[in-house]
SEKE-409441 format. One line per field, with one value per residue (C-alpha): residue number from 1; residue in three letters; x, y, z. Coordinates in steps of 0.001 Angstrom, whole numbers. Each point is the difference from the previous one (the first is absolute). Layout:
seq: [NUM ...]
type: [ALA ...]
px: [X ...]
py: [Y ...]
pz: [Z ...]
% end
This chain:
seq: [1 2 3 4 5 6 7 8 9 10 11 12 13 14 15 16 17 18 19 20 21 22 23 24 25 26 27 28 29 30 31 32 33 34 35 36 37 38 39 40 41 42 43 44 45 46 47 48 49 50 51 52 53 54 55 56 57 58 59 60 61 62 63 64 65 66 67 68 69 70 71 72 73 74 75 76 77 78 79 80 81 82 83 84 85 86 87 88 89 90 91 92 93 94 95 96 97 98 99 100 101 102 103 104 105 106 107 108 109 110 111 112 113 114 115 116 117 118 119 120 121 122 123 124 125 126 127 128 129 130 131 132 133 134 135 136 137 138 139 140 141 142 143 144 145 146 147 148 149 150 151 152 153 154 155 156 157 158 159 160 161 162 163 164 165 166 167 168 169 170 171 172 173 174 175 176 177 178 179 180 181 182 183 184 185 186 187 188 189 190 191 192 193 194 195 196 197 198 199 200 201 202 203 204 205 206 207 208 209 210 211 212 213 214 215 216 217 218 219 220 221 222 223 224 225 226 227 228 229 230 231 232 233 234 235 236 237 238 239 240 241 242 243 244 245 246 247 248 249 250 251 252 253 254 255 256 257 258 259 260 261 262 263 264 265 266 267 268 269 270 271 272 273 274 275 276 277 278 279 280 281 282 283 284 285 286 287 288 289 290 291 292 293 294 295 296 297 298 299 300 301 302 303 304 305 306 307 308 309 310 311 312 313 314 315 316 317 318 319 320 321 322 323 324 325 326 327 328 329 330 331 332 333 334 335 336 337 338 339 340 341 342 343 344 345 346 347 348 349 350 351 352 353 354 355 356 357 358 359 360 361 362 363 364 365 366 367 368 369 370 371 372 373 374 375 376 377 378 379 380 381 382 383 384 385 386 387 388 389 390 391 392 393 394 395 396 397 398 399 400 401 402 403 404 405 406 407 408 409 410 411 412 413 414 415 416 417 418 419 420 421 422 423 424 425 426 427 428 429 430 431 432 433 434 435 436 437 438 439 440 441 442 443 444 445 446 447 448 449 450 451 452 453 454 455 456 457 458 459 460 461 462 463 464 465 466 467 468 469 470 471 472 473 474 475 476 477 478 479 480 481 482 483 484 485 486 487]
type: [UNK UNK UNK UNK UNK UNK UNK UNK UNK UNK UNK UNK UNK UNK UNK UNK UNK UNK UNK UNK UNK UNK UNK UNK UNK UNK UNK UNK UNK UNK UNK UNK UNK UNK UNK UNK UNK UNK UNK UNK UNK UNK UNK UNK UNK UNK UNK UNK UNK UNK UNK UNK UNK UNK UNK UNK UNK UNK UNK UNK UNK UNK UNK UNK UNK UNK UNK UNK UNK UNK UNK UNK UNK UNK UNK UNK UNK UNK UNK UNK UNK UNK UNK UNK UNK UNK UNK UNK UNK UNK UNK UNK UNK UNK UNK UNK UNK UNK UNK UNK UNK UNK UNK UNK UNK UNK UNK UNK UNK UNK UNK UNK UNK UNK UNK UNK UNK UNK UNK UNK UNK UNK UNK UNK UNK UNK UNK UNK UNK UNK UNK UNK UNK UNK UNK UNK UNK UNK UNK UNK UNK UNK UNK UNK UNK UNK UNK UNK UNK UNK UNK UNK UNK UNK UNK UNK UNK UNK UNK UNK UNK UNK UNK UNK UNK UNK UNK UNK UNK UNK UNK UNK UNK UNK UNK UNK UNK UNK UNK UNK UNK UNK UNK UNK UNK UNK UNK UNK UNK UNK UNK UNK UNK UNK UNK UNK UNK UNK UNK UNK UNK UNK UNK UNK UNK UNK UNK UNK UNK UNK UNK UNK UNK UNK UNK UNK UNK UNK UNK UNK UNK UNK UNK UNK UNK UNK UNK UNK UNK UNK UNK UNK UNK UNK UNK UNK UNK UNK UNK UNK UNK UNK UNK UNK UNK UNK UNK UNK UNK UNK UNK UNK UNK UNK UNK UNK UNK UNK UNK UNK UNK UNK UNK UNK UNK UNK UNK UNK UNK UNK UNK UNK UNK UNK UNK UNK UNK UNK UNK UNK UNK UNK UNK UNK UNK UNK UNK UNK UNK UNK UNK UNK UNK UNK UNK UNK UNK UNK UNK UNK UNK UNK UNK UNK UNK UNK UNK UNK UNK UNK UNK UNK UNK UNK UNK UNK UNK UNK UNK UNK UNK UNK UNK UNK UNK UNK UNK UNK UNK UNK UNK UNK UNK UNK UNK UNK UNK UNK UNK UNK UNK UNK UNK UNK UNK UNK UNK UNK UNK UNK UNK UNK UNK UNK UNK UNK UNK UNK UNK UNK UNK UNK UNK UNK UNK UNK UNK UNK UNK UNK UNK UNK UNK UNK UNK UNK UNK UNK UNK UNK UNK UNK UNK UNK UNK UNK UNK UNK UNK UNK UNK UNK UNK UNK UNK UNK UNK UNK UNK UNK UNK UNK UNK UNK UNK UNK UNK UNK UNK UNK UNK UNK UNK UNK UNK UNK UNK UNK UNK UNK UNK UNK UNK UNK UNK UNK UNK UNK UNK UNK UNK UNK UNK UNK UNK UNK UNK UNK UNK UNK UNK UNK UNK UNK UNK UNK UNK UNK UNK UNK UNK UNK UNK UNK UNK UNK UNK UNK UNK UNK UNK UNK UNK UNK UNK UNK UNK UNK UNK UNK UNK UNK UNK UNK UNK UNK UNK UNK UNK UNK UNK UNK UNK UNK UNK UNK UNK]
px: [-5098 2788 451 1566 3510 -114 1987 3562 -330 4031 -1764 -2366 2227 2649 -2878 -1453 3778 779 -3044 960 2838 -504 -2516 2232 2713 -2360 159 -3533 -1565 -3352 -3059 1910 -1327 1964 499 -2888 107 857 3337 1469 -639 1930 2560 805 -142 -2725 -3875 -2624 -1739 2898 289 -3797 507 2754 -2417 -2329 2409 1275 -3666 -445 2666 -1029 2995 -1878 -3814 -1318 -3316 -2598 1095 2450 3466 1823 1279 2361 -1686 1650 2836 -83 2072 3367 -1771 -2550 127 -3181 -1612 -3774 287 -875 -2883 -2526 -3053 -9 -2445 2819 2144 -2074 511 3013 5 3580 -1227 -2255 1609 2579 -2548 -1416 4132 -31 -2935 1980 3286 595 3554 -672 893 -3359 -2013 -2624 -1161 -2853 -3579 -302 -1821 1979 921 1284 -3426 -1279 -2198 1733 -1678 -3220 864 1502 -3212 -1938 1435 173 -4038 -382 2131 -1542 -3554 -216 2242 81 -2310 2558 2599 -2401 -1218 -2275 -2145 2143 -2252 1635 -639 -3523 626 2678 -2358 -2670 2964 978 -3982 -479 3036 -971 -3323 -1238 -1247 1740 -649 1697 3559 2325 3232 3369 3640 525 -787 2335 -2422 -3162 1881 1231 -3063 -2108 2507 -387 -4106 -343 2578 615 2620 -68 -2344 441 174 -72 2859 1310 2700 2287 -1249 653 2706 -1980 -2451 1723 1599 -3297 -2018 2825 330 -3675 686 -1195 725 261 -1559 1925 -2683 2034 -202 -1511 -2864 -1736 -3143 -309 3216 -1372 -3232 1879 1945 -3333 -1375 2827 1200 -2781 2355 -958 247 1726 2430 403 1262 -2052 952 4053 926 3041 2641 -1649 -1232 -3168 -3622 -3032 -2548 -3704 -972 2374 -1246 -3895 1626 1983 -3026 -2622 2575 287 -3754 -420 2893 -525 3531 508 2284 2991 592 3099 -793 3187 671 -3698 238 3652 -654 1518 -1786 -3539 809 -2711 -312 -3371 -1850 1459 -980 -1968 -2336 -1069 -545 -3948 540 1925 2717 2717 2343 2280 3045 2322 2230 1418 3964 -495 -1725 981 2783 1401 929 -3193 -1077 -3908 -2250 -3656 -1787 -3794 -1835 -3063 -1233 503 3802 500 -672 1614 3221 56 -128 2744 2103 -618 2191 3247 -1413 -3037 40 1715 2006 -2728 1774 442 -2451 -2295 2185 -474 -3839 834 1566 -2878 -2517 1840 629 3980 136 -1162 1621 3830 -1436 -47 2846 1807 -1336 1327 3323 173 -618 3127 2254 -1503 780 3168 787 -1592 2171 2980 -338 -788 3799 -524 -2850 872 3215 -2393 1682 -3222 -3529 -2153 -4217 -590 -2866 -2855 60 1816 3269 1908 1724 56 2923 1336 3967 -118 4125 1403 1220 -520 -2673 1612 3225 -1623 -1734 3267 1535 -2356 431 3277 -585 -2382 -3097 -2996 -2261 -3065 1481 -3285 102 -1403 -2999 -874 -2003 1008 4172 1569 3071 3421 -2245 667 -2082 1175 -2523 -19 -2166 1529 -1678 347 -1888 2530 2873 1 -143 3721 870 -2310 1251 3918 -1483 -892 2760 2193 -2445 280 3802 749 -2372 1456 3337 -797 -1350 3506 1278 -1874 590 3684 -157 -2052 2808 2824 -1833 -1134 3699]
py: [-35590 1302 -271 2465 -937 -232 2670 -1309 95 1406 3359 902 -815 2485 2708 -891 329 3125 1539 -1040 713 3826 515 -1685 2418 2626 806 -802 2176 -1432 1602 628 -900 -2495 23 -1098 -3994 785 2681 -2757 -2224 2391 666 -3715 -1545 -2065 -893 2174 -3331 -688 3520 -1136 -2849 1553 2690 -2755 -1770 3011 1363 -3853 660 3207 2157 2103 782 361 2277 31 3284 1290 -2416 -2786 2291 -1011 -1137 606 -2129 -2086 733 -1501 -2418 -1535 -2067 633 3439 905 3204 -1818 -2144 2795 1264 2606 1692 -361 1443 3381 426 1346 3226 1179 3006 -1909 -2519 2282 1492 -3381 -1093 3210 -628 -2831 2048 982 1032 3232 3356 1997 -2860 3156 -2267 -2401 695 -855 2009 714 -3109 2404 127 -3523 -704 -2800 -779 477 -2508 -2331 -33 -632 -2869 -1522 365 -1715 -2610 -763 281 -869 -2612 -2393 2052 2483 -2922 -2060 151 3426 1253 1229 3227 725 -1005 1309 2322 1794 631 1048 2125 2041 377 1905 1999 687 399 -2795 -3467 -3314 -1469 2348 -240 -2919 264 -673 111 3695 2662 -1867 -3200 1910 1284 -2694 -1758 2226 760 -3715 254 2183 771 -1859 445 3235 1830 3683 1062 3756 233 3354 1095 -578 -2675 -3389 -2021 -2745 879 620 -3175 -2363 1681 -312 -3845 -838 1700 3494 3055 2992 3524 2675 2556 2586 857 3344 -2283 1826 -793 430 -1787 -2815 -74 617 -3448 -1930 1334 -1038 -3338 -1345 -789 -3953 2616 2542 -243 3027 1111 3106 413 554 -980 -1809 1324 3040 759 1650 144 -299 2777 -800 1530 -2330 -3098 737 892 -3130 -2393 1950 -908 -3861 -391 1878 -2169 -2958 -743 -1100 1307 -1207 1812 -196 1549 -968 3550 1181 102 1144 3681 3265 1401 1465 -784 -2596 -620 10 -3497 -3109 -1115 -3037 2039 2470 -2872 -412 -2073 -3140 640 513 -2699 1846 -1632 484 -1054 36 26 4052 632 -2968 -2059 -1340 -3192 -1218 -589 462 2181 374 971 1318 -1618 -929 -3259 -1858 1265 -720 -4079 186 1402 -2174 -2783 1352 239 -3935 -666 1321 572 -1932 2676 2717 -779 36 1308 2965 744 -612 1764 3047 -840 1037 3066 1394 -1060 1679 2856 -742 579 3344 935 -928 1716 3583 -302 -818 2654 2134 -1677 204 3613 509 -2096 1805 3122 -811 -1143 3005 2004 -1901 790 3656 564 -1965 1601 3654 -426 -1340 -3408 -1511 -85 -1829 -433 40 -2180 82 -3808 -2946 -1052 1151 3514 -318 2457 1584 277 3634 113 -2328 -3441 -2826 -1634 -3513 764 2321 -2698 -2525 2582 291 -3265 -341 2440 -2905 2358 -1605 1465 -1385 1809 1613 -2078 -3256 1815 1091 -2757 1590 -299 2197 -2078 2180 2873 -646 1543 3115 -598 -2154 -1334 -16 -1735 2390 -2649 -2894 1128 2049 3511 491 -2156 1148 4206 -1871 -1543 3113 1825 -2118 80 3280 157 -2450 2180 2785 -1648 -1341 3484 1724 -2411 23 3945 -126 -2589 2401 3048 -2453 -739 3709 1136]
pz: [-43885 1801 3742 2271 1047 4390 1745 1134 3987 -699 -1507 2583 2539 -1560 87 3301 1437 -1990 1810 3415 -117 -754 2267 3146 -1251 -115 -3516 -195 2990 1722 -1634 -3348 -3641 -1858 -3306 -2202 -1082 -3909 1222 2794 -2948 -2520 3091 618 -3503 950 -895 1437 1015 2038 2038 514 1156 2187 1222 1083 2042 1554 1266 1287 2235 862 -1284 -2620 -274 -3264 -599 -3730 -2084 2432 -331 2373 3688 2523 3656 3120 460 3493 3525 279 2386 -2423 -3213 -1322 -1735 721 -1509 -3216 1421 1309 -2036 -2555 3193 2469 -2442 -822 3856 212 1834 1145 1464 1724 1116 1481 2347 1082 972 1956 2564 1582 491 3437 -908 -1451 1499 -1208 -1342 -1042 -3120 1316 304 3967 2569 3420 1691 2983 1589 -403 2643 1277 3224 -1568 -2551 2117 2438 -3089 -1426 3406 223 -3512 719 3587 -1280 -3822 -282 -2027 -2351 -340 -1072 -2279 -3733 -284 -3263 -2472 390 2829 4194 696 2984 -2205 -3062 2841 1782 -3496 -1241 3097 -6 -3508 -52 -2247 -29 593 -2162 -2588 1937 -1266 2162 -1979 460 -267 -2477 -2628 -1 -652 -3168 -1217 541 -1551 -2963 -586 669 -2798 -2636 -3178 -2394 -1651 2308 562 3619 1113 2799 2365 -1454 1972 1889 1673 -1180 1309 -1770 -3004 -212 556 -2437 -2758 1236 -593 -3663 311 -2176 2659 -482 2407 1352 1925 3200 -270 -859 -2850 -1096 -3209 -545 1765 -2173 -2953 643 905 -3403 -1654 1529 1734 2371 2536 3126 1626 3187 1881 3454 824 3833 735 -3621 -45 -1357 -376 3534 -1712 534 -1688 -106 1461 -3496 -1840 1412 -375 -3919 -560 1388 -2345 -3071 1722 -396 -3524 -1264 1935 1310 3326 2454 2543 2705 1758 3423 2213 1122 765 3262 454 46 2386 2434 -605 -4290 -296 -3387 -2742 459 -1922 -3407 1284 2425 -2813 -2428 -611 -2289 861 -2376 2511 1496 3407 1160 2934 2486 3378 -1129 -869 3521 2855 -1221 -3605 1367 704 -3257 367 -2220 -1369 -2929 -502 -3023 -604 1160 -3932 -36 3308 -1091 -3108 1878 3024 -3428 -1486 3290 589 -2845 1970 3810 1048 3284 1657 3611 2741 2804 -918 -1390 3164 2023 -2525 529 3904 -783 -2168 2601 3262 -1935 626 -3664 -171 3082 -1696 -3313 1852 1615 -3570 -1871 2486 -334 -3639 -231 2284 -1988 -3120 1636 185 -3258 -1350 2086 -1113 -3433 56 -772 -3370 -708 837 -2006 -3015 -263 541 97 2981 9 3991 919 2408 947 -1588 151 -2624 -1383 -3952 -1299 -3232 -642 -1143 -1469 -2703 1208 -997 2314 -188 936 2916 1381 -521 2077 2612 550 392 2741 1716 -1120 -1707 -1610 -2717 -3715 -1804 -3318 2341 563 -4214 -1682 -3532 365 -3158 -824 731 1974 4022 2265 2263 2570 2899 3150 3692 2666 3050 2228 -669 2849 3170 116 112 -2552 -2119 283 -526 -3159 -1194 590 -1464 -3252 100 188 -2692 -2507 1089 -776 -3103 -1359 1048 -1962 -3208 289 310 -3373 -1667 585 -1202 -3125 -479 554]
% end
């Protein structure tokens, strides 16, 4: 019986420094296929057991990442400062995560460099009640300390969940406090989807959202945001989709609400086709003037199949991090279960001191005084983009409440290189294809979402404007390119 001859080390050496050496050079770019095992093999006149063997040696070290049915890639390469590549040590999870778009948007909220930072999802931070805040905190920390300091129920601190039941109008015992809006998703993405579940989405919607349910291995179903009926039945016939996630109040991107009529319609299909339902509720409560809106998903439930989330980063302050969801009382363990695993409980101070707020009525106070705010500064975004629209270079849905304007590039550009150029300017603002959970490859969006609540008044007109000119600069010159070539 014959016995296979061992690999020269010499061989896989060659290979493994033939490799390297094209992706330091950057012949081999990160994220790039390499050539299958058998063609390096044919390439470098060598066994195809030893361009294994070389592949092997090169994914121990983390240079290359090699995947069943889909080929050998190239990982991120490391700084100039370190010696050692992690790209090629993460999960095939971590790995689906990538989200440039995304991630863009998340580098953004930090920046405090930016002209017209008109990008991130923030309420006015002009009108903070800072006094009131301040008194607040001092009357926790004088009279609940060291409670507020200690280990609390990973439900939430007591007086809180007691705080937002009344505010809401529910029990207790069905609040579970988390870390923002962005928790509850993720928490409940992880609750309930397994691989290959369908999941009806707005469409747009969330990239939050977007990006946790495809993480926990969901297929997403766009319903659009005219929010028809029998489109929505027609998927729940045809998918029998886990749930569906929808933002009925102040959609975001969208800016649009939910008929009365529509929500008693998509509850009766919820409890025909037993599906749940997520409700994302951030912006309830962030309406104009006298525009109160139809009554949330959760309240017209009768029949438990509703789970409500929220926040106070869309309606106090972002930094805060505190938010709440509205389950029943099963969900509500099996979530505060799930969120042991990363964070056994949320930070207490604040969350006590929110408790005060609620209970003076400080909260509500601040919230009518915003809304007013935010209708000014949407006032005067409107205004400042009249120009665009009346010359037909773009198309704007004004809202009643939220925070955002979502907008349609009428002319031809190309939206990426619009937005690189509005940024160059020091303008920000969130490009529509973040916001699609079905992406058609080469197809950019035209639309996009500005945040008129993220700067002062001021800045937020010279933002504006300055869109404004650019588009109407960039439409001159596509024009005048269009004569040459016609000439």
């Amino acid at each position: 019986m014959e016995t296979q001859q061992p690999i020269p080390d010499s061989l896989i050496t060659r290979v493994v420094e033939r490799v390297t050496g094209e992706v330091r050079s950057g012949l081999l770019r990160s994220t790039e296929r390499l050539p299958s095992e058998r063609e390096y093999a044919s390439l470098l006149k060598v066994s195809r057991n030893t361009v294994t063997a070389a592949y092997s040696e090169l994914e121990q070290q983390g240079i290359i990442r090699r995947f069943r049915g889909k080929g050998a890639f190239v990982c991120a390469l490391p700084a100039a400062s370190e010696s050692f590549s992690w790209s090629g040590k993460v999960s095939s999870m971590a790995n689906s995560l990538d989200e440039p778009v995304l991630e863009l948007l998340a580098r953004r909220l930090g920046t405090t460099n930016v002209l017209y930072p008109l990008s991130a999802g923030t309420p006015s931070l002009e009108i903070f009640p800072t006094d009131v805040y301040r008194a607040s905190v001092e009357r926790v920390m004088r009279e609940s300390l060291p409670s507020a300091l200690a280990v609390a129920h990973t439900e939430g601190q007591w007086k809180l969940r007691e705080a937002v039941a009344s505010w809401c109008g529910v029990e207790p015992q069905h609040v579970m406090i988390t870390a923002g809006a962005q928790e509850s998703i993720d928490l409940l993405a992880r609750c309930l989807i397994e691989p290959g579940d369908y999941v009806v989405v707005d469409s747009p919607t969330y990239p939050g959202a977007i990006q946790s349910f495809r993480s926990a291995g969901a297929r997403l179903l766009p319903w659009g945001t005219d929010w028809s009926l029998s489109q929505l039945e027609e998927l729940l016939l045809r998918f029998r989709p886990k749930f569906l996630f929808t933002m009925p109040t102040f959609q975001n991107p969208t800016g649009r609400v939910m008929s009365l009529k529509t929500r008693v319609g998509l509850l009766e299909l919820a409890n025909r086709y037993r599906v749940p339902v997520l409700e994302d509720d951030v912006y309830g409560r962030t309406y104009f003037g006298a525009h109160r809106m139809p009554e949330c998903l959760y309240k017209l439930d009768k029949h438990s199949q509703v789970i409500s989330l929220s926040t106070f980063s869309k309606m106090f302050a972002p930094g805060l991090r505190i938010g709440w969801l509205v389950a029943p009382q099963y969900m509500v363990k099996q979530l505060s279960l799930i969120k042991m695993r990363s964070n056994l409980f949320t930070g207490g101070l604040n969350q006590l001191v929110l408790a005060e707020l609620l209970r003076s009525g400080d909260m509500d106070r601040h919230l009518a005084v915003l809304r007013h705010h935010h209708a000014e500064l949407c006032a005067a975004a409107v205004e400042a983009l009249q120009p665009a629209v009346d010359a037909g270079l773009i198309r704007c849905r004004v809202p009643t409440g939220g925070l955002y304007l979502w907008c349609k590039l009428l002319h031809p550009v190309d939206p990426d290189e619009f937005f690189a150029l509005l940024e160059s300017h020091g303008l920000h603002v969130a490009p529509g294809i973040a916001f699609e959970p079905e992406r058609n490859a080469g197809k950019a969006s035209q639309h996009f979402r500005l945040c008129f609540t993220a700067a002062s008044r001021s800045l937020v007109a010279k933002g504006v404007e300055l869109l404004t000119r650019l588009l109407g600069e960039q439409r001159a010159l596509a024009k005048s390119a269009q004569d040459g070539s016609i000439s």
